[in-house]
KEVEX-157378 format. One record per atom (N, C-alpha, C): residue number from 1; residue in three letters; atom name; x, y, z. Coordinates in pm, whole numbers, plus 50000, padded with zeros to 5 digits. Each point is the difference from the previous one (the first is absolute). Example, Ala and Ser with C-alpha at 12.3 -4.5 7.8 and 13.67 -1.06 7.14 Angstrom:
BEGIN
[site 1,Ala,N,[51319,49431,50780]]
[site 1,Ala,CA,[49911,50119,50000]]
[site 1,Ala,C,[50090,50120,50000]]
[site 2,Ser,N,[49965,50105,49928]]
[site 2,Ser,CA,[50082,50119,50006]]
[site 2,Ser,C,[49923,50109,50073]]
END
This chain:
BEGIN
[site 1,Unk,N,[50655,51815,54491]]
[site 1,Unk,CA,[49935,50126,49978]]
[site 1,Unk,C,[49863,49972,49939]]
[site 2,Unk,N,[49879,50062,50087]]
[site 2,Unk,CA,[49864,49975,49911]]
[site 2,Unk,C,[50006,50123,49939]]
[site 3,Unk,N,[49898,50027,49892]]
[site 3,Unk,CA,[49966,50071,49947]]
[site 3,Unk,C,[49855,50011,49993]]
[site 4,Unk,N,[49918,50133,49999]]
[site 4,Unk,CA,[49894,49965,50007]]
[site 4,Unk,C,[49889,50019,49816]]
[site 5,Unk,N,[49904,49982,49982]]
[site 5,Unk,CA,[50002,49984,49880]]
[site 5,Unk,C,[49854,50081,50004]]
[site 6,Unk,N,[49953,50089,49922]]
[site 6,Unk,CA,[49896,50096,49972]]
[site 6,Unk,C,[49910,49919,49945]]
[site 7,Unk,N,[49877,49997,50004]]
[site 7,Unk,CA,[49904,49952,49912]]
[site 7,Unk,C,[49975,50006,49868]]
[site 8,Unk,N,[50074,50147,49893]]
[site 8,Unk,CA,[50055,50057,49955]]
[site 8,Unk,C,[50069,49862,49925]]
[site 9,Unk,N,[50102,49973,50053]]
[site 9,Unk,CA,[50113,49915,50006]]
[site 9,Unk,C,[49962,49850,49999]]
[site 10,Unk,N,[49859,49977,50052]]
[site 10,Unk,CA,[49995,49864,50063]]
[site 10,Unk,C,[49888,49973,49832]]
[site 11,Unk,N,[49916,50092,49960]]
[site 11,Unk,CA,[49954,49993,49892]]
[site 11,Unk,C,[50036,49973,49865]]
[site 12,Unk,N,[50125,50081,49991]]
[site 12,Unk,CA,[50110,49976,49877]]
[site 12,Unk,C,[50032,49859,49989]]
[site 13,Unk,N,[50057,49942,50161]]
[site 13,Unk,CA,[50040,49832,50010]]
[site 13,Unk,C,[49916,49918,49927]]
[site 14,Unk,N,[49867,50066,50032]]
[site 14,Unk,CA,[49901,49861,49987]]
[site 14,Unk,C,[49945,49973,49858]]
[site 15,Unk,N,[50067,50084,49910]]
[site 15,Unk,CA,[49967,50033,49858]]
[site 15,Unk,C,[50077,49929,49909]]
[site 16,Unk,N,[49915,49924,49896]]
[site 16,Unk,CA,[50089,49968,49890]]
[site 16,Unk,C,[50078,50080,49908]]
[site 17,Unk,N,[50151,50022,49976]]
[site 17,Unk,CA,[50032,50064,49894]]
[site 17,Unk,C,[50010,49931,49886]]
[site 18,Unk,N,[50011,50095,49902]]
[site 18,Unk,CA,[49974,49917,49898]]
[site 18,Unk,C,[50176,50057,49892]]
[site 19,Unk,N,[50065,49878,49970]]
[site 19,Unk,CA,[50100,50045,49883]]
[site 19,Unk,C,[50011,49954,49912]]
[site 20,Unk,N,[49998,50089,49886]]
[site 20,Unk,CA,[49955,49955,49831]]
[site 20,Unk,C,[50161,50020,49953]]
[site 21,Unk,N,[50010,49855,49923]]
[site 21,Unk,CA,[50129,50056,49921]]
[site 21,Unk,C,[49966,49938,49876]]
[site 22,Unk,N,[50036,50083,49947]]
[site 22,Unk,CA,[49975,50025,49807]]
[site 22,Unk,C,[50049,49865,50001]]
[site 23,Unk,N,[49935,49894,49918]]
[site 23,Unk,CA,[50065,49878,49938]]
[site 23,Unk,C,[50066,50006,49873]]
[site 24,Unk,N,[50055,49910,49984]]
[site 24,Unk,CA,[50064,50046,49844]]
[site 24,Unk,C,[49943,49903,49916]]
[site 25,Unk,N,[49958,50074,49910]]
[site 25,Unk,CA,[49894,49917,49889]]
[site 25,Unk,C,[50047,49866,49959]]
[site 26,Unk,N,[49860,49892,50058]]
[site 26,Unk,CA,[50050,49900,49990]]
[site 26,Unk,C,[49947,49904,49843]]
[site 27,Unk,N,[50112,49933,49996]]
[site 27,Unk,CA,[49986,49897,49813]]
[site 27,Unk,C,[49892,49919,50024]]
[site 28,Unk,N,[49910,49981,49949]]
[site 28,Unk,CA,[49908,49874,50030]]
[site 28,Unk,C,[50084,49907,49930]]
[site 29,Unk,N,[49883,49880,50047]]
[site 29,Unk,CA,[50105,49868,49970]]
[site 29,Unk,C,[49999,49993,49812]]
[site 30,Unk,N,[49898,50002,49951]]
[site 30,Unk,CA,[50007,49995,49861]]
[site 30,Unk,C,[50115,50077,49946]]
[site 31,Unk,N,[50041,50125,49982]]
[site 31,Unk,CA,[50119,50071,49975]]
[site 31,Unk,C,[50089,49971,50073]]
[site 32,Unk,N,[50036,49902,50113]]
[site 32,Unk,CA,[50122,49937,50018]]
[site 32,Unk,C,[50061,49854,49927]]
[site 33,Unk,N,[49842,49943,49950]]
[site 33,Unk,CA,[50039,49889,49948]]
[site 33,Unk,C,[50032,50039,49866]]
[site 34,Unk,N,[49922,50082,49942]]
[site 34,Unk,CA,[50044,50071,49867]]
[site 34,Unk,C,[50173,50044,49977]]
[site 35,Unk,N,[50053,50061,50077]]
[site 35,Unk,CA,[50137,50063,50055]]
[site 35,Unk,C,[50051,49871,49982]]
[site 36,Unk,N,[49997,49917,50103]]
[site 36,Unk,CA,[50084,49843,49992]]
[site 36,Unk,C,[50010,49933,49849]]
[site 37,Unk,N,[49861,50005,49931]]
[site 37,Unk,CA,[50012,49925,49935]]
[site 37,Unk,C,[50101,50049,49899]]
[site 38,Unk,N,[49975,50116,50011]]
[site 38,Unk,CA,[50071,50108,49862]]
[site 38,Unk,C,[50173,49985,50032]]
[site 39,Unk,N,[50030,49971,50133]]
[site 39,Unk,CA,[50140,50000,50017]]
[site 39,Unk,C,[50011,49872,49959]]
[site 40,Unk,N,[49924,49889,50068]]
[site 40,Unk,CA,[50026,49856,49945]]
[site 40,Unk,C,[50078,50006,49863]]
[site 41,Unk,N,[49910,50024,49918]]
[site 41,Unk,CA,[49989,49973,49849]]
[site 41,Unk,C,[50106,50109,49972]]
[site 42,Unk,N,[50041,50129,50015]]
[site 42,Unk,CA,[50149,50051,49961]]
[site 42,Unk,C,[50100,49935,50046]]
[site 43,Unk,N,[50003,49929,50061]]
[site 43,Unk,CA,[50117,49898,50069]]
[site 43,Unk,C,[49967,49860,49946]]
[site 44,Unk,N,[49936,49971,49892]]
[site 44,Unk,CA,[49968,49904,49941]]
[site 44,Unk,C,[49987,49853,50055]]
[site 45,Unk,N,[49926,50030,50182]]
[site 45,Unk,CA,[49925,49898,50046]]
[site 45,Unk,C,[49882,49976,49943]]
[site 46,Unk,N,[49909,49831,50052]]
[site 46,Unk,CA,[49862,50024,49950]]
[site 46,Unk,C,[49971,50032,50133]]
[site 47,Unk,N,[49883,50099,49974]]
[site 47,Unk,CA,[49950,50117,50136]]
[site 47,Unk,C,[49894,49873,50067]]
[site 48,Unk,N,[49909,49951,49884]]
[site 48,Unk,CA,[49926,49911,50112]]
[site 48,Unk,C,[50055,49910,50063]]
[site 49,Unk,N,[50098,49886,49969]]
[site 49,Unk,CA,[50063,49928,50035]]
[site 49,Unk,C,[50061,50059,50167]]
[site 50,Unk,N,[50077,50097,49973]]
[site 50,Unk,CA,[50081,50043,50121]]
[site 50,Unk,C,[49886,50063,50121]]
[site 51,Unk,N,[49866,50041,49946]]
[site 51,Unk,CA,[49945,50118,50107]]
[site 51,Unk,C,[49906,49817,50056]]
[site 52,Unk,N,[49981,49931,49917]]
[site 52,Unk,CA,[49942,49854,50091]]
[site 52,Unk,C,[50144,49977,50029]]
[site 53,Unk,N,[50051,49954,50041]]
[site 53,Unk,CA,[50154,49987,50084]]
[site 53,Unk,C,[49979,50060,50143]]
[site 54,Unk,N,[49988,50105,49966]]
[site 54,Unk,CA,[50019,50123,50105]]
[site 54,Unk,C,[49893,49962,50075]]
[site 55,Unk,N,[49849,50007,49971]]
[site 55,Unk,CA,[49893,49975,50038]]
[site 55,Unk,C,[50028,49875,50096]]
[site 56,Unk,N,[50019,49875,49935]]
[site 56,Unk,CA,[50003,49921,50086]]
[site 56,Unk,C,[50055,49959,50053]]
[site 57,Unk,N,[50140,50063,50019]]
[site 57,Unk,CA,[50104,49970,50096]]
[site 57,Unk,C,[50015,50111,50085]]
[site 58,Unk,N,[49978,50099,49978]]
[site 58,Unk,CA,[50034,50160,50078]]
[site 58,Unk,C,[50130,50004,49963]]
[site 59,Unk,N,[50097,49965,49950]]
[site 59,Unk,CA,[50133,50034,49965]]
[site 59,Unk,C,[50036,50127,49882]]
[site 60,Unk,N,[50022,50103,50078]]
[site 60,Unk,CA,[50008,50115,49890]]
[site 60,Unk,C,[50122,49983,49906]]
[site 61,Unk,N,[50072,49933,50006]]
[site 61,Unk,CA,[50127,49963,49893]]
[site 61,Unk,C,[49943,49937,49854]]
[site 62,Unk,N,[49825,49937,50009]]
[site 62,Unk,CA,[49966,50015,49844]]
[site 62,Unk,C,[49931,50113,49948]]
[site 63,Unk,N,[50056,50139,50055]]
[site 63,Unk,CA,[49988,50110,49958]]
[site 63,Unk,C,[50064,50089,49983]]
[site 64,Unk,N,[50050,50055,49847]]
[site 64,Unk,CA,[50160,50090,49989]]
[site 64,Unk,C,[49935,50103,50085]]
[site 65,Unk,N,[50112,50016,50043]]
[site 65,Unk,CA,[50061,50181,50062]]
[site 65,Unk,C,[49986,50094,49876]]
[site 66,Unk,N,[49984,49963,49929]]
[site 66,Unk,CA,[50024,50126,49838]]
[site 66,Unk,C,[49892,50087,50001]]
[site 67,Unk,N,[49962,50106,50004]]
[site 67,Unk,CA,[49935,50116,50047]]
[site 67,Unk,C,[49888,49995,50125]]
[site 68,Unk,N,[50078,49943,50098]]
[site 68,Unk,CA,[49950,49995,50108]]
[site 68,Unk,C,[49908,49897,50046]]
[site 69,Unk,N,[49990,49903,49904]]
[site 69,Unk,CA,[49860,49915,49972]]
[site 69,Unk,C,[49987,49914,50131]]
[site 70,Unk,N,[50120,49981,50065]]
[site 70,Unk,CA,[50039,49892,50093]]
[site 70,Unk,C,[49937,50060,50150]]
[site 71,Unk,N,[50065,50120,50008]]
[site 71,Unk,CA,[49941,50068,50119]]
[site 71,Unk,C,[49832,50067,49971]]
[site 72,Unk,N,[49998,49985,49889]]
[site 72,Unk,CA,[49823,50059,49954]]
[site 72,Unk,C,[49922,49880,50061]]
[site 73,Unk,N,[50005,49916,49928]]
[site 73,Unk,CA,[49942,49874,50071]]
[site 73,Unk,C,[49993,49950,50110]]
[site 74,Unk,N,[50123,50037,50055]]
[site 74,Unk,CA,[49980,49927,50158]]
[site 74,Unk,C,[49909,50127,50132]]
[site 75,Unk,N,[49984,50067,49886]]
[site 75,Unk,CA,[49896,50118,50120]]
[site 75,Unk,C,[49864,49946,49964]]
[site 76,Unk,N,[49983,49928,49939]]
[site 76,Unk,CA,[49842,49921,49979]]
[site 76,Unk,C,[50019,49840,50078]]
[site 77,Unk,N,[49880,50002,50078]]
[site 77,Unk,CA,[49963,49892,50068]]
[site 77,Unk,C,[50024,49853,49866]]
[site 78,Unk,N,[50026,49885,50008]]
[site 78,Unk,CA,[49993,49842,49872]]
[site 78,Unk,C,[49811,49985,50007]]
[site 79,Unk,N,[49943,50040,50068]]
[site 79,Unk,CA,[49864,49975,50018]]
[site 79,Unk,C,[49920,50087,49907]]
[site 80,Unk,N,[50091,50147,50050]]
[site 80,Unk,CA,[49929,50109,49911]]
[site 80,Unk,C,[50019,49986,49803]]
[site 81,Unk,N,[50131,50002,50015]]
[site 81,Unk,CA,[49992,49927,49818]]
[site 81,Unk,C,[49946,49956,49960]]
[site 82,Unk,N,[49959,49815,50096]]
[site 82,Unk,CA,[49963,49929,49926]]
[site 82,Unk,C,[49794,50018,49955]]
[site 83,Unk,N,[50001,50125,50133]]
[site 83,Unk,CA,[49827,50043,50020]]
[site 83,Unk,C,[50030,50078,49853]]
[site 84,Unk,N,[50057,50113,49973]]
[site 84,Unk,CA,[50018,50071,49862]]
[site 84,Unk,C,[50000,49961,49835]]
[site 85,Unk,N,[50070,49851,50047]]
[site 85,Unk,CA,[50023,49935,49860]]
[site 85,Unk,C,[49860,49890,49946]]
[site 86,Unk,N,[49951,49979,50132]]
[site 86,Unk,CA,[49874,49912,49981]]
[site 86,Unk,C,[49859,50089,50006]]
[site 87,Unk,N,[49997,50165,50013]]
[site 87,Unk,CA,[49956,50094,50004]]
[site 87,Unk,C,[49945,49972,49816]]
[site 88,Unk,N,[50129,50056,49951]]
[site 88,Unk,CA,[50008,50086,49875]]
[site 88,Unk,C,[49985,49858,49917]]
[site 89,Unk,N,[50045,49856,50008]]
[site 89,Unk,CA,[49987,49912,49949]]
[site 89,Unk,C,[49840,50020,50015]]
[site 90,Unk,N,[49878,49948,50085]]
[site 90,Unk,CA,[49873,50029,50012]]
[site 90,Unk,C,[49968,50064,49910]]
[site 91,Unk,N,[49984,50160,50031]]
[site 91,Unk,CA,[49986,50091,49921]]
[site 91,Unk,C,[50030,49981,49833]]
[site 92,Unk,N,[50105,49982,49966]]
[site 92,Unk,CA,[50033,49921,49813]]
[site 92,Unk,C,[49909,49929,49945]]
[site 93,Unk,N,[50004,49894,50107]]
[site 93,Unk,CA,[49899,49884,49963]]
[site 93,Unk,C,[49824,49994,49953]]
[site 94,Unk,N,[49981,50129,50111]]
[site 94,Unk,CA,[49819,50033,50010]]
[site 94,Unk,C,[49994,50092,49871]]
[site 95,Unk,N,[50113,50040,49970]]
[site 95,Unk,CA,[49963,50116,49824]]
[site 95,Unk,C,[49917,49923,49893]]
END
């Protein structure tokens, strides 16, 4: 079966639509490492020790699960941290 198609019709095709969906406000990396560290240390890991672990192995198991810290972290790129932590280290240093 053809169908025939209106110009009308053939105009609509040729158009970009556009669909917006509300994102859900996202953590930057600093307030995720903040979050981690804060769970670290209530679970009485050392936070730097375990988040270099993590860093350089990618293994999320040196990061508790205890308020989410485990799955917080692994929504950040090991590249992006380590850009954040050598960020704010910079920044300290030039005061």
């Amino acid at each position: 079966m053809i169908f025939a198609v209106g110009a009308d019709e053939m105009s609509k095709l040729q158009n970009t639509q556009c669909f917006k969906v509300q994102a859900e406000q996202e953590l930057q990396v600093g307030e995720i490492l903040k979050t981690v560290y804060q769970a670290m240390t209530e679970k009485g890991y050392n936070p730097v020790n375990q988040i270099v672990g993590y860093i350089m192995s990618g293994d999320p198991t040196y990061i508790t699960s205890h308020k989410g810290a485990r799955s917080l972290i692994s929504k950040v790129e090991r590249d992006e941290l380590v850009e954040e932590l050598l960020k704010v280290y910079i920044e300290t240093v030039e005061k």
